[in-house]
N, C-alpha and C positions, 0 to 999 in steps of 0.2 A: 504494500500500500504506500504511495505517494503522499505522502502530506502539503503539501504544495495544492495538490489536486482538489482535495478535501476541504484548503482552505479560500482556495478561490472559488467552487461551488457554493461553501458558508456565506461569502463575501457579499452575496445579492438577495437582498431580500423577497426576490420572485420564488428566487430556492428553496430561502430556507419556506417563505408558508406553503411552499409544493410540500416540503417536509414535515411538518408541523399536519398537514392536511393526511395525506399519511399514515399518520403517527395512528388514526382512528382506523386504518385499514388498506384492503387492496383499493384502489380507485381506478377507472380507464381513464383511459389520457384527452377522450371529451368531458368526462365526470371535474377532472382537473382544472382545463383549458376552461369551462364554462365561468367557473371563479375570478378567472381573470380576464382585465379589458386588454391582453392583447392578442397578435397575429399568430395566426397555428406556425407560421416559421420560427417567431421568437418564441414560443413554448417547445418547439421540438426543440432550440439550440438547448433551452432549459433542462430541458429530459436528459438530452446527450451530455450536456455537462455533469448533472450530476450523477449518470453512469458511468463515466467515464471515473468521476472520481469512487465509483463502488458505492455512492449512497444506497442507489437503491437500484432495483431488479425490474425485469419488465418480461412477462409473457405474452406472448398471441395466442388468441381463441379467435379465431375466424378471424374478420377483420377488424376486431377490436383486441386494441396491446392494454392490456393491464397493467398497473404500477405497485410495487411494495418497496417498506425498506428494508435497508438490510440491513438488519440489529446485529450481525455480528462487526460488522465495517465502525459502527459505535462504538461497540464494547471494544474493539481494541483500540479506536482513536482515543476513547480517555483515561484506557489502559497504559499506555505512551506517553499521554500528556500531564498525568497524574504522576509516572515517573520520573520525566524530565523535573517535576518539581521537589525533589529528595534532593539532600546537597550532593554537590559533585556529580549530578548525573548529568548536566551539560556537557563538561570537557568531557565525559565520556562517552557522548553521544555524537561529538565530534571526531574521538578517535577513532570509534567502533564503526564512521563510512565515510 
């Protein structure tokens, strides 16, 4: 996992309430889209970025893709980030890549 990734999907608040929206279940990606005032191109960049960073999952059923998160991509980003905060685990998170 990218951290970089994860945090430039955080970065936009379109993302996070796609995520946030989510959090209540699987949703499709008109289910989604309908929330928001914008264009189906700027909601697909949306979806793709936060796949990209592993948020979240997407299936097809016919021609509707469904959405979830992925609680595991979670549980280790504050797995990580919880450690970073113990002393000394910076410089060692510098040496270790």
């Amino acid at each position: 996992m990218k951290l970089d990734l994860v945090f430039k999907a955080l970065a936009d608040p379109t993302r996070r309430e796609i995520l946030r929206l989510l959090n209540s279940g699987e949703m499709t990606a008109g289910q989604l889209a309908d929330r928001f005032d914008i264009s189906a191109p700027s909601m697909s960049h949306h979806f793709n970025v936060l796949k990209q960073a592993d948020l979240i999952s997407a299936r097809r059923d016919g021609q509707l893709i469904y959405y979830s998160l992925n609680t595991t991509v979670f549980q280790d980003i504050l797995t990580r980030m919880f450690s970073l905060l113990e002393p000394g685990a910076e410089a060692e998170e510098r040496r270790g890549r």
